[in-house]
KOLGU-4560 file (N, C-alpha, C; in nm, 3 decimals, padded with zeros to 5 digits):
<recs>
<n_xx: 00.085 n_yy: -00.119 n_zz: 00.000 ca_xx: 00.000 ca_yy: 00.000 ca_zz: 00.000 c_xx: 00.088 c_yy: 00.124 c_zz: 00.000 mol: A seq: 1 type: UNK>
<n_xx: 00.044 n_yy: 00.232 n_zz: -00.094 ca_xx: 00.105 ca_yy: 00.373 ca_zz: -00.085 c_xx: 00.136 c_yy: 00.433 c_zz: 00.040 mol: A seq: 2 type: UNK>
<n_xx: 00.239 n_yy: 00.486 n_zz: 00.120 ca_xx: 00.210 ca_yy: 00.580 ca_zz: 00.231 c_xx: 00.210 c_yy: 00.705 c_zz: 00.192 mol: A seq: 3 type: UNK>
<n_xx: 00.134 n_yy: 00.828 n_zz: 00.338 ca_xx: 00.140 ca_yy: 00.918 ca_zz: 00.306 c_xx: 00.292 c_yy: 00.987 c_zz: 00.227 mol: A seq: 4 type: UNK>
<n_xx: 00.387 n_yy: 00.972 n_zz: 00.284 ca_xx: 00.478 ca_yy: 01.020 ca_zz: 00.224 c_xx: 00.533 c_yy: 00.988 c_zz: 00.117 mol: A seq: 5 type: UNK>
<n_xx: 00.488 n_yy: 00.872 n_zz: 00.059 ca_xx: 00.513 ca_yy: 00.862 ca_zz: -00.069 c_xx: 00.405 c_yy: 00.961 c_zz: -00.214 mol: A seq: 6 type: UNK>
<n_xx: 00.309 n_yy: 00.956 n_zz: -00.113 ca_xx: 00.202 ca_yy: 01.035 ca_zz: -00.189 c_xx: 00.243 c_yy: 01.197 c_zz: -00.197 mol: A seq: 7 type: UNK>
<n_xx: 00.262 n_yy: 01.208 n_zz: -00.083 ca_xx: 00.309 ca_yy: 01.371 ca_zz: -00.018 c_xx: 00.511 c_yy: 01.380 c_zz: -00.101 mol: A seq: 8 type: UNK>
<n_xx: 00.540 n_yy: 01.308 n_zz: -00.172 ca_xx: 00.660 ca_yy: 01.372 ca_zz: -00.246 c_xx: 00.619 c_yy: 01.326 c_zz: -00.349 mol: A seq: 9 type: UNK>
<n_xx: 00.519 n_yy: 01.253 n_zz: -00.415 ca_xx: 00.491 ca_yy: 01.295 ca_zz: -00.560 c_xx: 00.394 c_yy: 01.399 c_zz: -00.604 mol: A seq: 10 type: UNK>
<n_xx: 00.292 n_yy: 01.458 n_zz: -00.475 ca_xx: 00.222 ca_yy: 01.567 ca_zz: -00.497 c_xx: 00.318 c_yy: 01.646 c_zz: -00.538 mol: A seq: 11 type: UNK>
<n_xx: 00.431 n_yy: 01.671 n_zz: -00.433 ca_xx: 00.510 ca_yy: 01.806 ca_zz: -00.469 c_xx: 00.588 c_yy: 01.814 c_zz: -00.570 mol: A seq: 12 type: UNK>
<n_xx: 00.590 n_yy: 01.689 n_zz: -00.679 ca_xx: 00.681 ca_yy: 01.706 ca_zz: -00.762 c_xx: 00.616 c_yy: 01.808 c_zz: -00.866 mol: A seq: 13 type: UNK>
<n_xx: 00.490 n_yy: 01.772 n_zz: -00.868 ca_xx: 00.444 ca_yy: 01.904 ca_zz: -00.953 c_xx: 00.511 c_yy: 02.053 c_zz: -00.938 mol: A seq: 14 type: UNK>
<n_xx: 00.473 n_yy: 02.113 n_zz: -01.052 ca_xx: 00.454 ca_yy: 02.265 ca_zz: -01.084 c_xx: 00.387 c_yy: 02.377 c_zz: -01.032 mol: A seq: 15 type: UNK>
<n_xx: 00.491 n_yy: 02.387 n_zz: -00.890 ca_xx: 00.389 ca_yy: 02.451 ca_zz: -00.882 c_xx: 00.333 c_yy: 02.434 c_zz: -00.708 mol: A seq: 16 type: UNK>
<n_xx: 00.311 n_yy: 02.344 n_zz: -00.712 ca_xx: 00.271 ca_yy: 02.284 ca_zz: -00.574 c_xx: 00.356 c_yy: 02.295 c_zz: -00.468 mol: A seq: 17 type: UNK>
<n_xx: 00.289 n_yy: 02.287 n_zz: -00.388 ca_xx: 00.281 ca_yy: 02.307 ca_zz: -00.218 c_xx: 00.236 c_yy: 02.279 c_zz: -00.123 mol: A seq: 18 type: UNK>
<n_xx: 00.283 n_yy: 02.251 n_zz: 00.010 ca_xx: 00.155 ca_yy: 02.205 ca_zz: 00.118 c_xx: 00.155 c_yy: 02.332 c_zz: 00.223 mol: A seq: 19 type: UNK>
<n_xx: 00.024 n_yy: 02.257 n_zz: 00.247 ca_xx: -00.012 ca_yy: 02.413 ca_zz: 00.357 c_xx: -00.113 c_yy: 02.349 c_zz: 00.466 mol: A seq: 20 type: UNK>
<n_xx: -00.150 n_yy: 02.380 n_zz: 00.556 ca_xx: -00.243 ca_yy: 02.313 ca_zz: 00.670 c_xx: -00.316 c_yy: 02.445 c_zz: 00.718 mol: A seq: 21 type: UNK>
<n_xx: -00.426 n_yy: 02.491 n_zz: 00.643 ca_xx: -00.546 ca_yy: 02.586 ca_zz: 00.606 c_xx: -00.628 c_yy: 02.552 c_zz: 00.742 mol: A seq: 22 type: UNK>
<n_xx: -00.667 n_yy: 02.404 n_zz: 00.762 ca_xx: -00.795 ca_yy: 02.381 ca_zz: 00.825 c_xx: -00.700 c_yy: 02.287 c_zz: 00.940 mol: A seq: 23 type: UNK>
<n_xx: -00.548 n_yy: 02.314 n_zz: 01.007 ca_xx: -00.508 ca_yy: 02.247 ca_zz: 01.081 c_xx: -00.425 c_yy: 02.155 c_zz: 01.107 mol: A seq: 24 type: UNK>
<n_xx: -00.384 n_yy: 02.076 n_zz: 01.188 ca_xx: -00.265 ca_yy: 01.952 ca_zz: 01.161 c_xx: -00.351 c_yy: 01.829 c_zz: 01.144 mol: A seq: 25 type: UNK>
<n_xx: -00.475 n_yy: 01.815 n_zz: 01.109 ca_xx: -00.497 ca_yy: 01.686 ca_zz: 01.104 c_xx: -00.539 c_yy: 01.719 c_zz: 00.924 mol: A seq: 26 type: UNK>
<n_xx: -00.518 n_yy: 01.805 n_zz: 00.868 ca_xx: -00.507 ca_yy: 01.750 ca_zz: 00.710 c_xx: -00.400 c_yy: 01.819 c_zz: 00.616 mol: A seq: 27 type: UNK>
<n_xx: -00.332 n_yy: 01.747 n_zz: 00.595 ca_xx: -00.238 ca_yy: 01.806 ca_zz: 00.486 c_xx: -00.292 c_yy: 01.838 c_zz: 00.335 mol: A seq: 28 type: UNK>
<n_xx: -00.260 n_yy: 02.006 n_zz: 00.304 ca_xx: -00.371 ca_yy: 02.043 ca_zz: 00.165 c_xx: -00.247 c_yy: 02.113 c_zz: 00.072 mol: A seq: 29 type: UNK>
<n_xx: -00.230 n_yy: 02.055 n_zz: -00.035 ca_xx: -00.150 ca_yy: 02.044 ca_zz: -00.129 c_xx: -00.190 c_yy: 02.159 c_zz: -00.263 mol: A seq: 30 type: UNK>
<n_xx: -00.181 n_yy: 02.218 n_zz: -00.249 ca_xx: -00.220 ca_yy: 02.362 ca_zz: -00.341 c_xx: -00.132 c_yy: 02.412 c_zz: -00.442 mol: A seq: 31 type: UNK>
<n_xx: -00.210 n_yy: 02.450 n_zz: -00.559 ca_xx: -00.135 ca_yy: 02.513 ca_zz: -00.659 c_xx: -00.108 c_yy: 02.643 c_zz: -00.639 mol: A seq: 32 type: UNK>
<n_xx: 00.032 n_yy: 02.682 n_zz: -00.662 ca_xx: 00.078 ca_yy: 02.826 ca_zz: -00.619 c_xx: 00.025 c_yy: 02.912 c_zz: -00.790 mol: A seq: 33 type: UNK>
<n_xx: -00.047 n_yy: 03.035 n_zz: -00.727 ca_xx: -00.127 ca_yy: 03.063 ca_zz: -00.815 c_xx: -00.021 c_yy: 03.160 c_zz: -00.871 mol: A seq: 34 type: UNK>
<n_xx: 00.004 n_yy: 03.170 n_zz: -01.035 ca_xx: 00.104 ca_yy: 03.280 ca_zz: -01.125 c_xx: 00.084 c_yy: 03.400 c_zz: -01.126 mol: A seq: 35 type: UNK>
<n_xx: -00.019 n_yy: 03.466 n_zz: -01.065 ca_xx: -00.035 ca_yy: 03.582 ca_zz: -01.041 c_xx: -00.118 c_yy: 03.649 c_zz: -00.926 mol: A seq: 36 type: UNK>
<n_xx: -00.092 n_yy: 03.780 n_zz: -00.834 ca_xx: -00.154 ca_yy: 03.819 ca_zz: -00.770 c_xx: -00.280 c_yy: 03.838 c_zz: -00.766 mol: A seq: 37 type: UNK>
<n_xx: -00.371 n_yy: 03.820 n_zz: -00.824 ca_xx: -00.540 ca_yy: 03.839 ca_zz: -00.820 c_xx: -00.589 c_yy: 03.687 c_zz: -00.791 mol: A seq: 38 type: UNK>
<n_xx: -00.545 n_yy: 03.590 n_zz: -00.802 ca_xx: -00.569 ca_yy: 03.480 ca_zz: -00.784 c_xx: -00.509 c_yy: 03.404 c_zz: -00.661 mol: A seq: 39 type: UNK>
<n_xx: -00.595 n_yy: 03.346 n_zz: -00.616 ca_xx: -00.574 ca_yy: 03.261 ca_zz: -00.509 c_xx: -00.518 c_yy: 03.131 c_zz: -00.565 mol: A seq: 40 type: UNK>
<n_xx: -00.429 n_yy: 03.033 n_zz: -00.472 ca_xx: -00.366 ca_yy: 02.916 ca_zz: -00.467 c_xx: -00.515 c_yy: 02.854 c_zz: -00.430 mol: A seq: 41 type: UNK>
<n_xx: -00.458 n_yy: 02.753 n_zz: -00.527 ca_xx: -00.615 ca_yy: 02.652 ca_zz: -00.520 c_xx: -00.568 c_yy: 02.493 c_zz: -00.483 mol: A seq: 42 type: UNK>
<n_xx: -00.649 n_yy: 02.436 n_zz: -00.375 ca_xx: -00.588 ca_yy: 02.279 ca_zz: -00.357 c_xx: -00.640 c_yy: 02.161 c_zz: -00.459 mol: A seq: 43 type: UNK>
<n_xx: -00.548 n_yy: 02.095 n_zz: -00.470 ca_xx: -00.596 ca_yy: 01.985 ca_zz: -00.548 c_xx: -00.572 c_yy: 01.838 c_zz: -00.495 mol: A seq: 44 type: UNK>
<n_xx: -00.536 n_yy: 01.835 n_zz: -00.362 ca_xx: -00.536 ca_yy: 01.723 ca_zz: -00.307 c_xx: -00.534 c_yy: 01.733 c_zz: -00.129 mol: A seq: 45 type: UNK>
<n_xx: -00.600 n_yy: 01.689 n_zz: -00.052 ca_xx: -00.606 ca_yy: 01.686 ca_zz: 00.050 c_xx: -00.564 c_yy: 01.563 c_zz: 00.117 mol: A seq: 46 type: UNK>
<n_xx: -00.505 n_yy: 01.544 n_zz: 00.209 ca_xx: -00.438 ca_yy: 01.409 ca_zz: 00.295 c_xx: -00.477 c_yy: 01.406 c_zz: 00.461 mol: A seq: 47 type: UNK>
<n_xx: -00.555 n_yy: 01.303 n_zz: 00.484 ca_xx: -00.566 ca_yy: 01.346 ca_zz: 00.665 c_xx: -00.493 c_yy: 01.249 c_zz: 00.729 mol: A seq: 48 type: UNK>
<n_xx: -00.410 n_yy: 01.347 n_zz: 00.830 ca_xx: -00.283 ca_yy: 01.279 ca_zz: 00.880 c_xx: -00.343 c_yy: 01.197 c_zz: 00.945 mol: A seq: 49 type: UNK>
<n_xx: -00.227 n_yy: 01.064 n_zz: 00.985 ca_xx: -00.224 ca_yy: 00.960 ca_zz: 01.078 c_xx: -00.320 c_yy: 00.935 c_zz: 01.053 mol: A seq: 50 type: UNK>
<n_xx: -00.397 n_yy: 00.855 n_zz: 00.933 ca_xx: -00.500 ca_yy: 00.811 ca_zz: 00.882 c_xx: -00.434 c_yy: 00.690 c_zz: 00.813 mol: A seq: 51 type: UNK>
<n_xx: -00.471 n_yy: 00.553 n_zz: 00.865 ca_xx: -00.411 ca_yy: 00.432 ca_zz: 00.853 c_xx: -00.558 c_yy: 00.335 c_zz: 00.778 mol: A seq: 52 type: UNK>
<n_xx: -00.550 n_yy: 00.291 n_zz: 00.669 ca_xx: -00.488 ca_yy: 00.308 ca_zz: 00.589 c_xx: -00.489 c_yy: 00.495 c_zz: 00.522 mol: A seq: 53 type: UNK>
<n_xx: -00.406 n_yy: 00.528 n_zz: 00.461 ca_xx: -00.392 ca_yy: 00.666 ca_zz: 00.406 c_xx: -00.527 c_yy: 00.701 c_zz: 00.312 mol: A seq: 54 type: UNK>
<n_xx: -00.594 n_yy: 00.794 n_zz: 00.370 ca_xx: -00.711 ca_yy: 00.881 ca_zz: 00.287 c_xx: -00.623 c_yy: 00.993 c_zz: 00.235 mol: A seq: 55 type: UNK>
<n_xx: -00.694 n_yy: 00.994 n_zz: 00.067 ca_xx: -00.640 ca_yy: 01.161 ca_zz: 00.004 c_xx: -00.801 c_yy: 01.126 c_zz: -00.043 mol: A seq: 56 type: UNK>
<n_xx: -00.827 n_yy: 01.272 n_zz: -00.060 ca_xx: -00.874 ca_yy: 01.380 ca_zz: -00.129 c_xx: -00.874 c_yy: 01.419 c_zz: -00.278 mol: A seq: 57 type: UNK>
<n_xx: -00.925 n_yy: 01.424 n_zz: -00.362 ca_xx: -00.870 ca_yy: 01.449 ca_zz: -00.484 c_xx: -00.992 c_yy: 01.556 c_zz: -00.606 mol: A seq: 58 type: UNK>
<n_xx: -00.962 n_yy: 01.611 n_zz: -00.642 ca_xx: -01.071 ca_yy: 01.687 ca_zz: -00.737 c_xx: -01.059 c_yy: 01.536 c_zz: -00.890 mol: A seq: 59 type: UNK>
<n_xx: -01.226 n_yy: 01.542 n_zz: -00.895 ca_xx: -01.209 ca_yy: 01.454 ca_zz: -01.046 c_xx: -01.376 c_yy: 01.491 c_zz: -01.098 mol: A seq: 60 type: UNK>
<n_xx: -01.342 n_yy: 01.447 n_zz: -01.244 ca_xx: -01.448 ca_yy: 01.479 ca_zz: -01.342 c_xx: -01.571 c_yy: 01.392 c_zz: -01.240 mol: A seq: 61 type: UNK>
<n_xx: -01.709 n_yy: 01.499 n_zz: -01.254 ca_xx: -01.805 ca_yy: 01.418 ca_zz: -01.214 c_xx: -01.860 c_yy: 01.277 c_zz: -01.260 mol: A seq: 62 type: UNK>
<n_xx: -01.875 n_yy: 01.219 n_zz: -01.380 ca_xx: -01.881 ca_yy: 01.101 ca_zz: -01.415 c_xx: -01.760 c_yy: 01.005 c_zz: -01.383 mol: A seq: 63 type: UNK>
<n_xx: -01.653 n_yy: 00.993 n_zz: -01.403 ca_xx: -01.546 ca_yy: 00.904 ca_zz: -01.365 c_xx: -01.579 c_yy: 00.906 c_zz: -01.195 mol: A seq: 64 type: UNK>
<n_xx: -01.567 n_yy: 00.960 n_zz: -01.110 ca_xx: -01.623 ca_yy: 00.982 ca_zz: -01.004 c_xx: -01.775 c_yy: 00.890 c_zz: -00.956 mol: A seq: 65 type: UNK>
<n_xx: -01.848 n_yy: 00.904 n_zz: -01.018 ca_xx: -01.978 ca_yy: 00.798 ca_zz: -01.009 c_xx: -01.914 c_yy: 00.646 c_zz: -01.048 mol: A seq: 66 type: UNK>
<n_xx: -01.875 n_yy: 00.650 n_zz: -01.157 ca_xx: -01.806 ca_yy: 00.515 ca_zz: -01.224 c_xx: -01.734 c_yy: 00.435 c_zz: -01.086 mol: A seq: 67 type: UNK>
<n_xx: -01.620 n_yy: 00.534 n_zz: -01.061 ca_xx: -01.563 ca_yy: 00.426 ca_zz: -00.955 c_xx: -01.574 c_yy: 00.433 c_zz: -00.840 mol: A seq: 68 type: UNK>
<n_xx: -01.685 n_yy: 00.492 n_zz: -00.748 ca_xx: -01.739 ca_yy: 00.497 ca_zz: -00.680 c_xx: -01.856 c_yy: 00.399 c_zz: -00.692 mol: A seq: 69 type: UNK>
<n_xx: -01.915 n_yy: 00.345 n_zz: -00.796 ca_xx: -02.032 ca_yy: 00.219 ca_zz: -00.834 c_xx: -01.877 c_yy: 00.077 c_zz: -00.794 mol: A seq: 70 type: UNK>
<n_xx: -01.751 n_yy: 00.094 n_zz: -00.898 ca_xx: -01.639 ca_yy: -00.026 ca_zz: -00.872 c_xx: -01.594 c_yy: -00.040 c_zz: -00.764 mol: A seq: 71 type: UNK>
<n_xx: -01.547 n_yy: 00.039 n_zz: -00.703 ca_xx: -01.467 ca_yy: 00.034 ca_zz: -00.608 c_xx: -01.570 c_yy: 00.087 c_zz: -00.470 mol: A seq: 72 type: UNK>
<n_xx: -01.517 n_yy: -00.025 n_zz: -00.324 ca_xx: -01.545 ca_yy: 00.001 ca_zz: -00.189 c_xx: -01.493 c_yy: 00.139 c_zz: -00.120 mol: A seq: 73 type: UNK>
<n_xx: -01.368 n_yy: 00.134 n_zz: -00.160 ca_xx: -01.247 ca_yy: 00.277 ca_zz: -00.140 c_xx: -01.268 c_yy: 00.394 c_zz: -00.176 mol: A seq: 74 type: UNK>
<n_xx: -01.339 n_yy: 00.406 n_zz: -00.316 ca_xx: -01.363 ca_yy: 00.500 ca_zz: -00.333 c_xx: -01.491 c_yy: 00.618 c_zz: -00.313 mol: A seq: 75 type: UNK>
<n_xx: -01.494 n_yy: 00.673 n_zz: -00.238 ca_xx: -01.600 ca_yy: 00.754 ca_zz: -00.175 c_xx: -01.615 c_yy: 00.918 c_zz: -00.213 mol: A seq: 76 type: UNK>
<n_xx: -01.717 n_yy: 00.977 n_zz: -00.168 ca_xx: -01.759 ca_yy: 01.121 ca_zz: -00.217 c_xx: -01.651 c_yy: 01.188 c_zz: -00.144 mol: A seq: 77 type: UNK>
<n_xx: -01.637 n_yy: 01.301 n_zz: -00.156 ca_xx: -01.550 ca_yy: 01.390 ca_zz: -00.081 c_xx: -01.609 c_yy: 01.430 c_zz: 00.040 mol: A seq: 78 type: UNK>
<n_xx: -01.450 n_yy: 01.407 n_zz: 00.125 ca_xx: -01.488 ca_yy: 01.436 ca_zz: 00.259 c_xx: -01.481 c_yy: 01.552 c_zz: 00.340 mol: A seq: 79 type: UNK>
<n_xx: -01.598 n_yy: 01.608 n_zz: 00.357 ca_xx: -01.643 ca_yy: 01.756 ca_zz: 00.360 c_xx: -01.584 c_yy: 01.843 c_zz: 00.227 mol: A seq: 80 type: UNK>
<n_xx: -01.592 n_yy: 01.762 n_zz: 00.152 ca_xx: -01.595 ca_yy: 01.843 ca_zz: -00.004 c_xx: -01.735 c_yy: 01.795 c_zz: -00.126 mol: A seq: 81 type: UNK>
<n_xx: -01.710 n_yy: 01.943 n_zz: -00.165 ca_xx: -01.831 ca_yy: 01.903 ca_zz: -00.290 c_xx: -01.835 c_yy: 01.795 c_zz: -00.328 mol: A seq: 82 type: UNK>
<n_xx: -01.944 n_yy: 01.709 n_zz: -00.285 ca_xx: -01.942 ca_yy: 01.570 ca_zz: -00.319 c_xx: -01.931 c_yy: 01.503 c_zz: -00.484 mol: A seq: 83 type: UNK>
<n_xx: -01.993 n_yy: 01.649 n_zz: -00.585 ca_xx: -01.989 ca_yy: 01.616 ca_zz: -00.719 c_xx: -01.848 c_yy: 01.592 c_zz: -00.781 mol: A seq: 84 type: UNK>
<n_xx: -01.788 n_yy: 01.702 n_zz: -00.718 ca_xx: -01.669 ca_yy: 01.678 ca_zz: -00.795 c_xx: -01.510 c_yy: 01.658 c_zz: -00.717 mol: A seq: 85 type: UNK>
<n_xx: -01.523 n_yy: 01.609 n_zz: -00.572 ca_xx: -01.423 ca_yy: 01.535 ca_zz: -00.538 c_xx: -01.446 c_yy: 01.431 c_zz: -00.475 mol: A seq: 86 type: UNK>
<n_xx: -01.343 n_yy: 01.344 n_zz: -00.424 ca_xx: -01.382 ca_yy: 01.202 ca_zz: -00.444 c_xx: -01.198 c_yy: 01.131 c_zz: -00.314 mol: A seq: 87 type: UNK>
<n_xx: -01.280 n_yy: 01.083 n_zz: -00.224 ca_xx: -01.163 ca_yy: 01.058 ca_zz: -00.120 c_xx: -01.178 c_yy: 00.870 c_zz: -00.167 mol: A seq: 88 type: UNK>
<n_xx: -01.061 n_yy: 00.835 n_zz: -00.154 ca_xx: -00.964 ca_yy: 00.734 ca_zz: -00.178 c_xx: -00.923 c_yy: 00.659 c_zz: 00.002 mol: A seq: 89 type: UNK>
<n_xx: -00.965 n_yy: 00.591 n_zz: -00.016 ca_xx: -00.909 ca_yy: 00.521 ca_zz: 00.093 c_xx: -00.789 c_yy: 00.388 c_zz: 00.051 mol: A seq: 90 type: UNK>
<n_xx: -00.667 n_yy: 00.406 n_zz: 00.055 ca_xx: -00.495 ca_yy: 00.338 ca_zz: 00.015 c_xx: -00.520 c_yy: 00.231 c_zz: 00.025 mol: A seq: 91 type: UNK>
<n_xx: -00.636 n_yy: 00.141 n_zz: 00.080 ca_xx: -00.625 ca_yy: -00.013 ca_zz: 00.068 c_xx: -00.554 c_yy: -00.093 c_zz: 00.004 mol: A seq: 92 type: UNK>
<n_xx: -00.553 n_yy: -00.043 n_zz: -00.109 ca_xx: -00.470 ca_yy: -00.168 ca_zz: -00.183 c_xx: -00.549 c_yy: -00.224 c_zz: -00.292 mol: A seq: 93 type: UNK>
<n_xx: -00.702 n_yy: -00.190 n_zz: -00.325 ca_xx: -00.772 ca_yy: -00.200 ca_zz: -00.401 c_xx: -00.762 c_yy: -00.085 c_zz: -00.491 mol: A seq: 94 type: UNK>
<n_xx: -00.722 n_yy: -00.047 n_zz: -00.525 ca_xx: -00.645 ca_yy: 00.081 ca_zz: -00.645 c_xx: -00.537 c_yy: 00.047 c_zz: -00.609 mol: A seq: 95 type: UNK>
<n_xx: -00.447 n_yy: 00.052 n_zz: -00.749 ca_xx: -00.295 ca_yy: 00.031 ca_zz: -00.715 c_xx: -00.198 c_yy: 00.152 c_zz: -00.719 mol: A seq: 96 type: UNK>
<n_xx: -00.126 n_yy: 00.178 n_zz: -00.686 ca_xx: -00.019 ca_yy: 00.269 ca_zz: -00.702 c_xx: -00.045 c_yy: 00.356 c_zz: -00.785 mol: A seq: 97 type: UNK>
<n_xx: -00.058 n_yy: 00.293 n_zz: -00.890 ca_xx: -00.017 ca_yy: 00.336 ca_zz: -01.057 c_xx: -00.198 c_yy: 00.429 c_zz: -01.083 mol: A seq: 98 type: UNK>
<n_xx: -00.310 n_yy: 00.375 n_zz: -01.038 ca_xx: -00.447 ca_yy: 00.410 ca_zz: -01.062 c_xx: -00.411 c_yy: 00.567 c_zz: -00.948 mol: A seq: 99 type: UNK>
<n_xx: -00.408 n_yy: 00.535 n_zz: -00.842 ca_xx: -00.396 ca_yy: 00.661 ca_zz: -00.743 c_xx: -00.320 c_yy: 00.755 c_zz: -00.838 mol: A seq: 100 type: UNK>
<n_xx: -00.210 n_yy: 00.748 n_zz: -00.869 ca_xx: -00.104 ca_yy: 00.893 ca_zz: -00.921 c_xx: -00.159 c_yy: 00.898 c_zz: -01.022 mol: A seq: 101 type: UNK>
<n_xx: -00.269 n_yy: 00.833 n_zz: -01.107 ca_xx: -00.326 ca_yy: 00.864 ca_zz: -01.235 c_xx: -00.434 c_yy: 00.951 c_zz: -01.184 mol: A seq: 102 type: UNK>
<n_xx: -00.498 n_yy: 00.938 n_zz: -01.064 ca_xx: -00.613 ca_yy: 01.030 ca_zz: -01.036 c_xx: -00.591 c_yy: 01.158 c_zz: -00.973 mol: A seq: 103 type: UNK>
<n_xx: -00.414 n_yy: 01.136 n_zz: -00.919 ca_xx: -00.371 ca_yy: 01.272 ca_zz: -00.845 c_xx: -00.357 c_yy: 01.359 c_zz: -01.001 mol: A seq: 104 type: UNK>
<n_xx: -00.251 n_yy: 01.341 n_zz: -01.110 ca_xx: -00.269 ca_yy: 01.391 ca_zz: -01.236 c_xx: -00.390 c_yy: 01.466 c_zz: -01.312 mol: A seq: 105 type: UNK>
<n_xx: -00.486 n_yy: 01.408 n_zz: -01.248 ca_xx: -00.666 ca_yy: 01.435 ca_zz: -01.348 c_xx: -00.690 c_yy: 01.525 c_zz: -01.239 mol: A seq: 106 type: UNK>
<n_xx: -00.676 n_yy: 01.512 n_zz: -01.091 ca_xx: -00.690 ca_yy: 01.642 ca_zz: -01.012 c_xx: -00.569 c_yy: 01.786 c_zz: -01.018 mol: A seq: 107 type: UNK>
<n_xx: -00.483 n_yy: 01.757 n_zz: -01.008 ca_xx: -00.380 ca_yy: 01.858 ca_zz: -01.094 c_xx: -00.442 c_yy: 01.954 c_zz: -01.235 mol: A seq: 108 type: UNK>
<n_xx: -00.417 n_yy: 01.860 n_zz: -01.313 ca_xx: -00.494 ca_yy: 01.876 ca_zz: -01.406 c_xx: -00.628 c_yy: 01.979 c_zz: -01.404 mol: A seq: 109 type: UNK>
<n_xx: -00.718 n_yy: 01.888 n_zz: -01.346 ca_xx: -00.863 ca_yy: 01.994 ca_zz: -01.355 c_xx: -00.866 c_yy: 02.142 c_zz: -01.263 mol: A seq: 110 type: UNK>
<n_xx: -00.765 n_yy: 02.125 n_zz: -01.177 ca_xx: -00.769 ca_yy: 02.227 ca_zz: -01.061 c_xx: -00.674 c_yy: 02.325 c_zz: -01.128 mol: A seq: 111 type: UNK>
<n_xx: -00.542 n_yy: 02.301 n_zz: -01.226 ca_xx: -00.506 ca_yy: 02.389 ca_zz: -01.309 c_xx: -00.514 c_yy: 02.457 c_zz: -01.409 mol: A seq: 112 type: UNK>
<n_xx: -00.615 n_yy: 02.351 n_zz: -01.454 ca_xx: -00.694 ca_yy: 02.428 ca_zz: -01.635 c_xx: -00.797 c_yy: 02.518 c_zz: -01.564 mol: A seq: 113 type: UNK>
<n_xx: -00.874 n_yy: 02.523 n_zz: -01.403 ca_xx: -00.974 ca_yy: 02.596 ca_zz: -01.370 c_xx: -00.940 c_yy: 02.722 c_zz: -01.326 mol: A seq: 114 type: UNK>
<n_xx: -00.745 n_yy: 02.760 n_zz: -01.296 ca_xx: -00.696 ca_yy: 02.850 ca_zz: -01.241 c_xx: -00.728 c_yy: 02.987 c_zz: -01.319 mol: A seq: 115 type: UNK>
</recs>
């Protein structure tokens, strides 16, 4: 299974990115540093610490979101987030490695084309 810190140094490999703790030490929120002053840094992944197995957070398209939320046990609505369009992950081991950093990408992604 992924740990947080494996998750938490491929968030930051992005462009851009950063962590910040907005709402506290029990969630780590991974934000795009915004290119200009009128705009706010926007998060695109959330992590709640000492959360065994590891929960993230993630922004994703509303249909893919229904889809594997019908497949998958792990995958759930967002937690205390807009339920349409984010979608928390619980690290079980039922998504593999490779599916998780494909969904951190599509949240990157959507949270940077929306900047």
């Amino acid at each position: 299974m992924i740990t947080h810190k494996e998750l938490e140094d491929f968030l930051l490999e992005f462009d851009g990115a950063w962590l910040d703790y907005p709402f506290g030490k029990d969630f780590a929120v991974y934000k795009i540093r915004s290119k200009n002053e009128t705009s706010k840094d926007k998060m695109f992944a959330l992590i709640a610490e000492n959360s065994n197995p590891v929960r993230i957070s993630l922004k994703c398209d509303p249909q893919l979101s229904l889809n594997l939320q019908t497949k998958y046990e792990s995958v759930l609505p967002g937690y205390h987030l807009n339920k349409k369009h984010w979608i928390t992950i619980i690290c079980s081991g039922q998504l593999t490695e490779g599916e998780i950093k494909d969904l951190i990408r599509l949240s990157y992604r959507l949270v940077n084309d929306s900047k």
